[in-house]
C-alpha positions as CSV (number, residue, x, y, z in Angstrom):
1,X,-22.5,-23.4,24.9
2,X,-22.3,-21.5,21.7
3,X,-25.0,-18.3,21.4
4,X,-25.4,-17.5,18.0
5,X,-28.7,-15.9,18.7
6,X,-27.5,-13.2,21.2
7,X,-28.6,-10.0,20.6
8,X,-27.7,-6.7,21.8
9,X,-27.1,-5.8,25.8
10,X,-26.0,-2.9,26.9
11,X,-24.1,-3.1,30.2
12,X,-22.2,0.2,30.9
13,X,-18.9,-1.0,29.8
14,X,-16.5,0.6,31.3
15,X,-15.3,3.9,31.1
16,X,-15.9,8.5,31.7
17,X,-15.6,9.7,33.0
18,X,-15.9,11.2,32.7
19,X,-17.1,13.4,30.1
20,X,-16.8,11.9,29.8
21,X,-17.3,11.3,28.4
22,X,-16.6,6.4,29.5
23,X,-17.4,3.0,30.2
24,X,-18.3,2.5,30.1
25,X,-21.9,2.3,28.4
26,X,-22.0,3.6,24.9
27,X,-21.9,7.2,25.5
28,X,-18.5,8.9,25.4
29,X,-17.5,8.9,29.3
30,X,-15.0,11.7,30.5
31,X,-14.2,12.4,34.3
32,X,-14.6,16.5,34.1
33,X,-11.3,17.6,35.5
34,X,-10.9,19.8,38.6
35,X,-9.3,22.8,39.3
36,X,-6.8,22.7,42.8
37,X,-4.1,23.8,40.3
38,X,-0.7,24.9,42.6
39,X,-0.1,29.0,42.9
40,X,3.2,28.2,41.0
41,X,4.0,27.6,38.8
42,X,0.5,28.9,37.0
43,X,-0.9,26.3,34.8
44,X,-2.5,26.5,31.6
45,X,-6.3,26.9,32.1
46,X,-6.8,23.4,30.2
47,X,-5.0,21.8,33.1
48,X,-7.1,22.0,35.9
49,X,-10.8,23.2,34.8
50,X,-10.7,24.6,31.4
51,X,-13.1,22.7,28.9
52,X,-12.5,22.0,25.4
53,X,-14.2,25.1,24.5
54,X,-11.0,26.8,26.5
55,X,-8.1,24.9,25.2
56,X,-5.2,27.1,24.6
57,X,-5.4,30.1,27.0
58,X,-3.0,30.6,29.7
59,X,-4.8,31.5,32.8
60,X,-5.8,30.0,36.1
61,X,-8.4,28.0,35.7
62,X,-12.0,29.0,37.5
63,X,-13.4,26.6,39.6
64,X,-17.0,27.1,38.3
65,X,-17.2,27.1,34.7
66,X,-19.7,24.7,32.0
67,X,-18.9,23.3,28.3
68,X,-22.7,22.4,26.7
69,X,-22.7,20.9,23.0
70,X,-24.1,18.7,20.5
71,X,-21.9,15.9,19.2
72,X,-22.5,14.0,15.8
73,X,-20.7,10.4,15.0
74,X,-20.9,8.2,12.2
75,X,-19.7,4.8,11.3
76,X,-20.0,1.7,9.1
77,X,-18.0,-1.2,11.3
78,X,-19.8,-1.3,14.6
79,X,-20.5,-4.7,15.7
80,X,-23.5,-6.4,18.3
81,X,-23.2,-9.8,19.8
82,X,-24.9,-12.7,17.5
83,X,-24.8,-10.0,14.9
84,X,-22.6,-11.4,11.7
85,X,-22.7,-8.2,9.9
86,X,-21.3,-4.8,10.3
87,X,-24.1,-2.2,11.4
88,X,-23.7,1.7,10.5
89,X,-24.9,3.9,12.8
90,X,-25.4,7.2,12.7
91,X,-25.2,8.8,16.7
92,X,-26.4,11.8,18.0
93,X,-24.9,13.1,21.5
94,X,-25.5,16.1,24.2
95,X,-23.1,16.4,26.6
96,X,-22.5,19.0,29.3
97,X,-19.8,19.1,31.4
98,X,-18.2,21.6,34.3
99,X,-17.2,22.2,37.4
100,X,-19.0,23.4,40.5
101,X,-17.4,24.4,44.1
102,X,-16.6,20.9,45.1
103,X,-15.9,18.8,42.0
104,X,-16.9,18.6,38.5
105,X,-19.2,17.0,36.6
106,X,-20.4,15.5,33.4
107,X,-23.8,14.5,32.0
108,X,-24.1,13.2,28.3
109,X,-27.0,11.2,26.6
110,X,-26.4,9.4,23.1
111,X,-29.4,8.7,20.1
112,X,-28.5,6.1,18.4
113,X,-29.9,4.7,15.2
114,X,-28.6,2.0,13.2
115,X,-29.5,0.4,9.9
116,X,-31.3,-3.0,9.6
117,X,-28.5,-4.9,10.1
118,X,-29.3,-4.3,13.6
119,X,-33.0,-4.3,13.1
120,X,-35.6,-3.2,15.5
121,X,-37.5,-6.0,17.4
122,X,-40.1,-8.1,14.8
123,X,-37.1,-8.0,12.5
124,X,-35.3,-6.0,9.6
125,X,-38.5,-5.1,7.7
126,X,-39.2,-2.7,10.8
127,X,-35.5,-0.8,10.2
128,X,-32.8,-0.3,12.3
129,X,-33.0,-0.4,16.3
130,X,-32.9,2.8,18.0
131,X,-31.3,3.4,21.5
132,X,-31.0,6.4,24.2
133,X,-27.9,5.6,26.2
134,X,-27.5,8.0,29.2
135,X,-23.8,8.5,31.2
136,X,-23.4,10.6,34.3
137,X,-19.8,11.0,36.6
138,X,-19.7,13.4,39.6
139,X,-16.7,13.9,41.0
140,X,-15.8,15.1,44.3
141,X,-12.2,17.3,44.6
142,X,-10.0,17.1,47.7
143,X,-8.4,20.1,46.5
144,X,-11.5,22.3,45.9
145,X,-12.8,20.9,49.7
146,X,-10.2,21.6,51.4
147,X,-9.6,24.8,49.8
148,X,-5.6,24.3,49.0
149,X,-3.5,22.6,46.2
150,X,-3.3,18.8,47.4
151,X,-1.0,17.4,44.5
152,X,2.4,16.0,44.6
153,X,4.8,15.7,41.5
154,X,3.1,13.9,38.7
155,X,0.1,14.2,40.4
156,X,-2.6,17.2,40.7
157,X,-5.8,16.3,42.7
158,X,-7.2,13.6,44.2
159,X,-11.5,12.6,44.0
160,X,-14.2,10.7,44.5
161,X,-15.8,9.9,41.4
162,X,-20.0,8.6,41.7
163,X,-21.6,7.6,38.5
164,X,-24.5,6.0,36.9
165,X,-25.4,4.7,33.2
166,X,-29.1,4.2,32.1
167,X,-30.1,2.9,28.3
168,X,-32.8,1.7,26.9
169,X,-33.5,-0.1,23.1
170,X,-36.4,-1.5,20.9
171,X,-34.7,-4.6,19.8
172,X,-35.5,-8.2,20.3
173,X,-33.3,-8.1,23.1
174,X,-35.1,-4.7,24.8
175,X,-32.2,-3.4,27.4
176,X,-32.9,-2.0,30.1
177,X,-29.7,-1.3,31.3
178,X,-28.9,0.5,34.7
179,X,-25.2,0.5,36.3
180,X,-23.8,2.7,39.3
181,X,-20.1,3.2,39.4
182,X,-17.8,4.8,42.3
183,X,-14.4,4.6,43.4
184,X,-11.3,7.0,43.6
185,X,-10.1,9.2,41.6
186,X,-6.0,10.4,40.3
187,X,-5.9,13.5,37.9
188,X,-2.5,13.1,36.7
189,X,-0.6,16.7,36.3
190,X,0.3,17.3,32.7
191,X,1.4,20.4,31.1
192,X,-1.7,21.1,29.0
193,X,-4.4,19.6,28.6
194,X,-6.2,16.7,31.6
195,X,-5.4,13.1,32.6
196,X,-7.3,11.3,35.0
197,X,-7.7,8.2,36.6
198,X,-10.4,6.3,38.3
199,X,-10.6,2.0,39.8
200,X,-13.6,1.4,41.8
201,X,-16.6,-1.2,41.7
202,X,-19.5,-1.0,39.0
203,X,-23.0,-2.7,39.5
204,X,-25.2,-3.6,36.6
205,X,-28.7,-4.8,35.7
206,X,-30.3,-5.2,32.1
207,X,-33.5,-7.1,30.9
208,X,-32.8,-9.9,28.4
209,X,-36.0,-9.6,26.3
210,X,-35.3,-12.7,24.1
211,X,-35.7,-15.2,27.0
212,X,-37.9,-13.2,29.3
213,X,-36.1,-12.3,32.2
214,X,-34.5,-9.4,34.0
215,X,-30.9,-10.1,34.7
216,X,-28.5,-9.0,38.1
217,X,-24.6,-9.1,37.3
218,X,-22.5,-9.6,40.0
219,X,-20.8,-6.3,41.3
220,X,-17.4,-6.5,39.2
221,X,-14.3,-4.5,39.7
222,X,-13.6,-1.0,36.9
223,X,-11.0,0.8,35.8
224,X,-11.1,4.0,33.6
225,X,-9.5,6.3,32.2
226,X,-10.4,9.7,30.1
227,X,-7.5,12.4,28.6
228,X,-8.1,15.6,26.7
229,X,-4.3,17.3,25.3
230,X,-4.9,20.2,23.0
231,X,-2.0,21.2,20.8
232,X,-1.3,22.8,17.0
233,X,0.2,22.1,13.7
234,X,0.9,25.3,12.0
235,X,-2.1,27.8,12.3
236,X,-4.9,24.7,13.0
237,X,-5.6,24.1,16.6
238,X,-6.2,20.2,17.7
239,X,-7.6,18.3,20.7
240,X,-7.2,14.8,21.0
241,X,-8.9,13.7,23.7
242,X,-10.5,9.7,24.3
243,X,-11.3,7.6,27.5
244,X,-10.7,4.2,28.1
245,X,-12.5,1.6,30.1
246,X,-11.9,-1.6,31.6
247,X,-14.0,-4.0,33.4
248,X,-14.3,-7.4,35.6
249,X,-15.9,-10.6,35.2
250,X,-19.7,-10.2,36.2
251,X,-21.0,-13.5,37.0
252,X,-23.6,-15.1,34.1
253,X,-25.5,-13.4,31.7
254,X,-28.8,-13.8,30.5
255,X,-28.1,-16.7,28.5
256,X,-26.4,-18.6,31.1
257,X,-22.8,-17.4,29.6
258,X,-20.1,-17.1,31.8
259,X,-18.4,-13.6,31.2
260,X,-15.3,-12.1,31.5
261,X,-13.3,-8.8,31.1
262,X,-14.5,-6.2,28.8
263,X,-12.5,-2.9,27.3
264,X,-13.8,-0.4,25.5
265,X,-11.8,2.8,24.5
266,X,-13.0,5.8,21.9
267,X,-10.3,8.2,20.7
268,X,-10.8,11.0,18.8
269,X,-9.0,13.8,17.1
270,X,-10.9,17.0,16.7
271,X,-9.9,20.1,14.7
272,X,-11.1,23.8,16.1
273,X,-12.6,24.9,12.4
274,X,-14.5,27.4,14.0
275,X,-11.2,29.5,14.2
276,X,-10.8,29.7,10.5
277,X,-14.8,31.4,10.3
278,X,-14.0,33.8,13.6
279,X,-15.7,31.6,15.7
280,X,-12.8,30.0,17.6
281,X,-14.1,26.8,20.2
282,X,-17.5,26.5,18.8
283,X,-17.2,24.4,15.4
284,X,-15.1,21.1,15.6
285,X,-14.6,18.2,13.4
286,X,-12.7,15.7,12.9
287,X,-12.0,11.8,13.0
288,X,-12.0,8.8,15.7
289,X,-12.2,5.7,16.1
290,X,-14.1,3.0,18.9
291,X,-12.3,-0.3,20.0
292,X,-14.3,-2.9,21.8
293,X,-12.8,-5.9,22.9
294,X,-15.7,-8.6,24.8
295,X,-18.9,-6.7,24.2
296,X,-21.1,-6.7,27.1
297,X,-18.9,-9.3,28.7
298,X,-19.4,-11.8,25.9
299,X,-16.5,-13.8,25.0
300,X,-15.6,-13.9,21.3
301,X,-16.3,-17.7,21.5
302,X,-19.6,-17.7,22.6
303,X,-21.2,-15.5,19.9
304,X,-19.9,-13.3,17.1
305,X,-20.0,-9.8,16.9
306,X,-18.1,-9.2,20.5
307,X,-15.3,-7.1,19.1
308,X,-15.7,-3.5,17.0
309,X,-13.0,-1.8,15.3
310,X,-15.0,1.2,13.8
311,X,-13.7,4.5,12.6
312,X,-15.7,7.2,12.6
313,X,-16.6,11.0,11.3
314,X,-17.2,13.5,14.3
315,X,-18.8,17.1,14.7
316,X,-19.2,19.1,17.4
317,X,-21.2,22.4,18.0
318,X,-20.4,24.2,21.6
319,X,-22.8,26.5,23.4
């Protein structure tokens, strides 16, 4: 059965971690990396525990450290379920991330607004639904427990990742969305930078406000994946960092729609222009882009607006 009148649900799509940003729900999802990093050879500090805010230095990383900011992204091609049109939407993000004596962590909660193509519930002439979208990851280290470097080869540490996403919106649709994640965790061992890993289970429940009724997905299978690799071209320094998420078939939704596999994946590419004013890992900016294949679980056949291709402008102030 087609649903052309599907609006907007928010289950936690897939991926970051963490930090994590992943997801993941909305909210960028990244699994905070740990740091078991081996004696020898020393790594760089950003593989292992090192932050954003200490990309580039070339010591071992602490195992209790934080990374606090405020994020800004924009864009004009994001897409909703049942929704025909693009929707702009202009996003507001705090995010803290860091490590602690047996793991790391990272916490981020997304504001966002979007124009009356997306239009609160009572329709357009009310202006553009607004949403608070909440991520959390913990994850526990094997290497920081047992107090010795654990890795192998391509591999550094191995985890336990627990998670939850919350959100809520004033659409027609009103989410209510609530999802637990957990499963295990790989952190991959690159030369700069993090790579990490994490398959588990999520759960997921939402509130379908259109036809009344609070709505329990089946526990579903999750895969995801989050990546930070700082590097330079000539004197600017770059991090391009992103997370990936990827999850299973849920059971029916609140419309009685079957659904099926959902990805979402944000990438972005962020330039340190705090360097250039003396204020080096503070002031980013830069460019990325959102891919969103099966929104929510939808299939593209069932309703439009299940896929979003959206570039966007980012900025990023760190504490």
């Amino acid at each position: 059965m087609k649903i052309n009148s599907v609006a907007l649900r928010k289950p936690f799509l897939g991926a970051a971690m963490f930090c994590c940003m992943t997801g993941f729900g909305y909210a960028q999802v990244v699994t905070a990396p740990n740091s078991s990093t081996p004696p020898l050879p020393l790594q760089a500090a950003p593989n292992g525990a090192a932050p954003p805010a200490t990309v580039g230095e070339s010591n071992e990383p602490p195992a209790i450290w934080n990374d606090t900011y405020l994020g800004y992204r924009w864009g004009t091609n994001f897409h909703y379920p049942g929704i025909d049109s693009s929707v702009m939407q202009n996003i507001g993000s705090l995010t803290t991330l860091g490590g602690f004596r047996f793991g790391s962590y990272v916490f981020n909660a997304d504001y966002l607004i979007s124009n009356a193509a997306n239009p609160e519930a009572g329709g357009p002439q009310n202006g553009g639904a607004q949403e608070v979208y909440s991520v959390g990851r913990v994850e526990f280290s094997a290497g920081k427990i047992l107090g010795r470097y654990v890795g192998a080869g391509f591999i550094r540490d191995y985890g336990l990742t627990v998670g939850y996403e919350f959100g809520v919106k004033n659409d027609a649709y009103a989410e209510r969305a609530r999802m637990l994640v957990v499963g295990p965790t790989i952190e991959f061992n690159i030369p700069h930078g993090y790579w990490n890993l994490t398959a588990g289970v999520r759960t997921e429940s939402n509130h379908n406000g259109i036809m009344g009724v609070d709505v329990h997905f089946n526990p579903a299978w999750h895969i995801e994946s989050s990546w930070l690799y700082p590097f330079r071209v000539g004197p600017v320094p770059l991090v391009f960092r992103g997370f990936a998420g990827l999850t299973g078939p849920k059971g029916r939704d609140g419309f009685g729609v079957e659904t099926t596999t959902e990805l979402l994946t944000r990438v972005a590419l962020m330039a340190d222009v705090g360097s250039f004013a003396g204020h080096p890992r503070t002031f980013y900016a830069g460019v990325g882009y959102e891919y969103w294949l099966h929104m929510y679980g939808t299939p593209a056949k069932e309703a439009p607006g299940t896929i979003t291709s959206a570039p966007m402008l980012m900025a990023e102030i760190h504490f």
